[in-house]
C-alpha positions in Angstrom: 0.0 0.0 0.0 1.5 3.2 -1.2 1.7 5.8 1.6 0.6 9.6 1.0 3.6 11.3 0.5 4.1 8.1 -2.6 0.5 9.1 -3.5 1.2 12.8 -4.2 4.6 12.3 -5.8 2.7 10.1 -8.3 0.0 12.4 -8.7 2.5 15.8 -9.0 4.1 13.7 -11.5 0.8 13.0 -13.7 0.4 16.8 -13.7 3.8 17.6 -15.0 3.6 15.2 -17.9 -0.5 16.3 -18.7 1.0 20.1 -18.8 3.8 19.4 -21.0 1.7 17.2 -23.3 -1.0 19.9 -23.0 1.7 22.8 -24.2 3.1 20.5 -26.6 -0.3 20.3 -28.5 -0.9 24.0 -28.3 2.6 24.7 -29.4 1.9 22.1 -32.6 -1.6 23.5 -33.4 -0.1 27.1 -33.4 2.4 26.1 -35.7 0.2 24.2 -38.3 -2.2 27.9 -38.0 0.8 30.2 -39.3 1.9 27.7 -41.9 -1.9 27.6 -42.8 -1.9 31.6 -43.0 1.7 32.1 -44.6 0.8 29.1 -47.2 -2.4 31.4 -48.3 0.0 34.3 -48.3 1.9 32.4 -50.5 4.9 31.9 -49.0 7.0 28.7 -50.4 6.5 25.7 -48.5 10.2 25.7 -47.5 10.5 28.9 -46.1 7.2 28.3 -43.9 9.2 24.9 -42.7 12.7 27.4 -41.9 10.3 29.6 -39.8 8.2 27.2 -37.9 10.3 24.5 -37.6 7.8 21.9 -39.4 8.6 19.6 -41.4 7.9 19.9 -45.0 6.3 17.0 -45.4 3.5 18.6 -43.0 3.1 21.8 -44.5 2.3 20.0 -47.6 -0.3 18.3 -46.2 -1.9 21.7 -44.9 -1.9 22.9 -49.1 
């Protein structure tokens, strides 16, 4: 039986790793946005990958 100190160490944990994942997804999704606003500006698909650090094979998919 885990005692509570073990208990909150695994839950502090779970929040850490949710928060990263959570800023991670944001971070992605903000990304894939601008490439989807510079591609309509037309801006070449491998200047859009310099700038947002995508790779190209994902901007292409956004086209």
């Amino acid at each position: 039986m885990m005692n509570r100190h073990d208990q909150k160490a695994i839950l502090a944990y779970a929040e850490e790793k949710g928060e990263v994942r959570g800023e991670a997804r944001g971070i992605k999704k903000s990304r894939n946005e601008i490439a989807r606003n510079m591609l309509g500006d037309g801006v070449e698909p491998v200047l859009i990958a310099r700038y947002t650090k995508l790779p190209l094979k994902t901007i292409k998919t956004l086209l």
